[in-house]
C-alpha positions in Angstrom: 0.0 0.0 0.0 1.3 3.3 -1.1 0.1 6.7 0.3 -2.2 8.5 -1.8 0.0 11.3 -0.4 3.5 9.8 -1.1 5.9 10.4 -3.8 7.5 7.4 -5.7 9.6 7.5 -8.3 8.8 6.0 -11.3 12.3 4.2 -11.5 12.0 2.9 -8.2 11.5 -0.8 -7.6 8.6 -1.6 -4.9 7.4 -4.6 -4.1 3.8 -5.4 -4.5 3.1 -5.9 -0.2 5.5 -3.0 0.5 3.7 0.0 2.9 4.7 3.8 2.5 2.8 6.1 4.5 1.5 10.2 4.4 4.3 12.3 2.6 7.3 10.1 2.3 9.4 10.3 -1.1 11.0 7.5 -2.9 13.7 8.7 -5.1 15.5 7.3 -8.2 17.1 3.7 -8.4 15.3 2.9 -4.9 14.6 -1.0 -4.4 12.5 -2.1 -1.3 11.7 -5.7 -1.2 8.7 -7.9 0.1 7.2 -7.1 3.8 9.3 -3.7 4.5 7.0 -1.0 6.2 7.9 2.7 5.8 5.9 5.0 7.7 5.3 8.9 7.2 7.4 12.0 6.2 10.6 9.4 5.5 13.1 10.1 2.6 15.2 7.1 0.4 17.0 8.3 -2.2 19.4 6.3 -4.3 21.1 4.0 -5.6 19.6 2.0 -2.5 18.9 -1.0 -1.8 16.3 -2.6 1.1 15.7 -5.9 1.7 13.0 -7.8 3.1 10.8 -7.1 6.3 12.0 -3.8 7.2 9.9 -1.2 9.0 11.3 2.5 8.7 9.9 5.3 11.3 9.1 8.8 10.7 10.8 11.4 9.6 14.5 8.7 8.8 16.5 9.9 6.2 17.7 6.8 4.1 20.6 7.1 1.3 20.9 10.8 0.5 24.5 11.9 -0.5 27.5 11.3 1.5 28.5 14.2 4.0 31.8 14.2 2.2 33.2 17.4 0.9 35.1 14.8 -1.7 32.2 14.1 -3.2 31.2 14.7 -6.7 27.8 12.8 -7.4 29.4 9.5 -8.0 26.4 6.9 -8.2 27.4 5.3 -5.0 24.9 3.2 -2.9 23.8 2.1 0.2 22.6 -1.5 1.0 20.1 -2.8 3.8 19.0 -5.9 4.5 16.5 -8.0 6.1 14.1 -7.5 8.9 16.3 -4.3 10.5 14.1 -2.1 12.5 15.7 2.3 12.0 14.1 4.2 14.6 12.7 8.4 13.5 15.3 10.8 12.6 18.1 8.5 11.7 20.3 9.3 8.9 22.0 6.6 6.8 24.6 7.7 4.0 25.2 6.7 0.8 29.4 5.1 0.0 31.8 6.8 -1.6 34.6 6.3 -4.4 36.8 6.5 -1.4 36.4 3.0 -0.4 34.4 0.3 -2.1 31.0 2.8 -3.4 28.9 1.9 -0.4 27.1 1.9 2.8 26.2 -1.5 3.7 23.3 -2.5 6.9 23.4 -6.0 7.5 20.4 -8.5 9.0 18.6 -7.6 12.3 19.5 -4.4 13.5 18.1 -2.2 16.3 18.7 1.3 15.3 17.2 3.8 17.6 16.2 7.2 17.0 19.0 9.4 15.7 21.8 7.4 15.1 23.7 8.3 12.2 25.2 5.9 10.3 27.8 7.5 8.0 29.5 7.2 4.5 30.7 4.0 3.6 30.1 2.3 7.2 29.9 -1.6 7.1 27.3 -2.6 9.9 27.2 -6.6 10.7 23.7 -8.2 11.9 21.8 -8.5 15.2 23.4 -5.1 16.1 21.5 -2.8 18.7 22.3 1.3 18.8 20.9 3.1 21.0 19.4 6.9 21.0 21.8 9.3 19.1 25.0 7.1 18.8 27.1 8.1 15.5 29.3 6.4 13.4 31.8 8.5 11.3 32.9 7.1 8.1 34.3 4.0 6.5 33.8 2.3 10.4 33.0 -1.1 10.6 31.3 -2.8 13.2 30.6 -6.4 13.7 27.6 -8.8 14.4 26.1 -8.6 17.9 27.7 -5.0 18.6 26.0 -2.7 21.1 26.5 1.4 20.9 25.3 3.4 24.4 23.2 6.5 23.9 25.1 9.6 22.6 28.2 7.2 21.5 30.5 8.3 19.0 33.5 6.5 16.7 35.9 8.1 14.8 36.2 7.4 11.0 38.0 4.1 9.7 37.9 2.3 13.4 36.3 -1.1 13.5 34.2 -2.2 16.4 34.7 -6.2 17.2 31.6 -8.4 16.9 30.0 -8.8 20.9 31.1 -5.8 21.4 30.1 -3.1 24.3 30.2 0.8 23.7 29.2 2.1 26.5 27.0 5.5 27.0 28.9 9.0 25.5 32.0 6.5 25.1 34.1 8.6 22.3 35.8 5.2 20.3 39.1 6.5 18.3 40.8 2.9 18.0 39.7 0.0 17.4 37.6 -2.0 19.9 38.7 -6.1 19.8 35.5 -8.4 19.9 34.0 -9.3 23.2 34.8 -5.9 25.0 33.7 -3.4 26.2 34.9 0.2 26.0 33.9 3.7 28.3 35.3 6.9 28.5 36.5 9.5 26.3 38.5 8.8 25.4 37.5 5.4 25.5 39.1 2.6 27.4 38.9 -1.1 27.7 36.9 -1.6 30.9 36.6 -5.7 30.5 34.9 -8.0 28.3 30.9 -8.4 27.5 29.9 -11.0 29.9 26.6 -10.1 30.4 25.6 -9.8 26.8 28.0 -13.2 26.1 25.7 -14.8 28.7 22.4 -13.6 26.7 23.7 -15.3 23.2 24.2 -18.9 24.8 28.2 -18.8 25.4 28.3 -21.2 28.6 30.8 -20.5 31.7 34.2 -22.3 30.0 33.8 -20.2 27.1 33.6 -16.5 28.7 36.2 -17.6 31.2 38.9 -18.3 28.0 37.6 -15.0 26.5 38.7 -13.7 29.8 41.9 -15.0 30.3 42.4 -14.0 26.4 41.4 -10.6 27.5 44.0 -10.3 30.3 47.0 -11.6 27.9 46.3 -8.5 26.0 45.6 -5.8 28.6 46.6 -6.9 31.9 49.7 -9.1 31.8 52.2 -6.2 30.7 52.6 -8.5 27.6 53.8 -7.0 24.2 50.9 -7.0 21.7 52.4 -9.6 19.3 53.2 -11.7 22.3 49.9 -11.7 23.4 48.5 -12.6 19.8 51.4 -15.8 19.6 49.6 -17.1 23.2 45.9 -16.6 22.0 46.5 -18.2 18.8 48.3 -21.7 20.4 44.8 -21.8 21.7 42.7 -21.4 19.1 41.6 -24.8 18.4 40.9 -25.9 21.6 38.8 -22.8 22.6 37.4 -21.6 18.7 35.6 -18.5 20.7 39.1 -17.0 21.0 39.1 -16.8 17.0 36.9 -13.5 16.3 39.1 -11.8 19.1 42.2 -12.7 17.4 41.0 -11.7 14.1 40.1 -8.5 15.6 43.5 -8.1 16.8 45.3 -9.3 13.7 43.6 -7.2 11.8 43.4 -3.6 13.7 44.8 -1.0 11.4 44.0 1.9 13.3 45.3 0.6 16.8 43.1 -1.0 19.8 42.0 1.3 22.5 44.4 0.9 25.6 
């Protein structure tokens, strides 16, 4: 059902069951897929793609132009998937030439009301960000994530997947998987047991992600050390695996 009221492009791509309420524009090379529900005053421009099951709140601002003064009305995209619920006044960016040409939202999220998810951010699934957090660009953020209210990350950092942020954290290094992060600047402050508890990881498991955790940040180690003993361990504890990779693979530097 599409609001007598509503503007939709006549390039756009809308399936048959998708709902668009009072005043909400549909731009150009805008594809929303089976089940998604987007409610009044909300604005999609393109190239986007959104996938299935969706339900958009008021007044959201979905794929609109980078806020990049480097810019030049490339025909960069941004991606959604399924079943993610974007709370009003959020603003999610299109990519831009300076990475790979888009924005990408993975599979379940809980995106409160205005978060901002910047230029060519790459969100996991199963993510939850609360009231006003605010990703800068090109950060990445893994599955099972969880931003505090009025948290913000600096452009290119990556977030670990079971990740904490915790409430006004400022993030400007990357956070390994499993911990959480306060302050601001922010600083590792332990791992996410709670949340660790919530997804079915039993007692062995989040003590090894413990002792992994205190390897790296409590035993005076040097970082490459640490790595060399979490890695030896690997196969008999497999949860230490997305903390190493998050380690490996830190470009900007981890929080300390």
């Amino acid at each position: 059902m599409i609001h007598s009221t509503a503007i939709v492009s006549s390039t756009a791509k809308i399936a048959d069951d998708v709902q668009i309420g009072p005043y909400s524009i549909v731009g150009d090379e805008v594809e929303i897929s089976s089940g998604t529900r987007v409610e009044s005053h909300v604005v999609i421009n393109g190239p986007t793609v959104i996938g299935n099951d969706n339900h958009i709140y008021q007044f959201a601002s979905i794929g609109d132009d980078p806020q990049d003064k480097k810019y030049a009305d490339e025909p960069t995209r941004l991606i959604i998937g399924d079943r993610n619920t974007i709370r009003e006044y959020c603003t999610i960016s299109r990519g831009t030439t300076q990475d790979k040409w888009e924005t990408v939202l993975g599979d379940d999220n809980w995106i409160m009301a205005y978060v901002h998810i910047a230029h060519d951010c790459i969100i996991g699934n199963k993510t939850i960000m609360a009231n006003n957090a605010t990703l800068a660009g090109h950060v990445h953020v893994g599955d099972w994530a969880i931003f505090g209210g009025f948290s913000g990350v600096h452009q290119f950092c990556h977030i670990g997947a079971h990740a904490f942020v915790g409430m006004y954290a400022g993030i400007n290094r990357d956070v390994p998987a499993y911990t959480t992060a306060a302050g601001s600047p922010a600083i590792p402050r332990g791992i996410n047991s709670e949340g660790l508890k919530r997804r079915g990881f039993d007692s062995d498991q989040i003590r090894n992600i413990k002792e992994a955790y205190r390897l790296v940040y409590r035993k005076g180690l040097k970082l490459a050390d640490a790595i060399d003993e979490i890695s030896g361990r690997t196969s008999e504890q497999p949860e230490l695996q997305l903390f190493l990779e998050s380690l490996r693979s830190s470009e900007r530097g981890l929080i300390r």
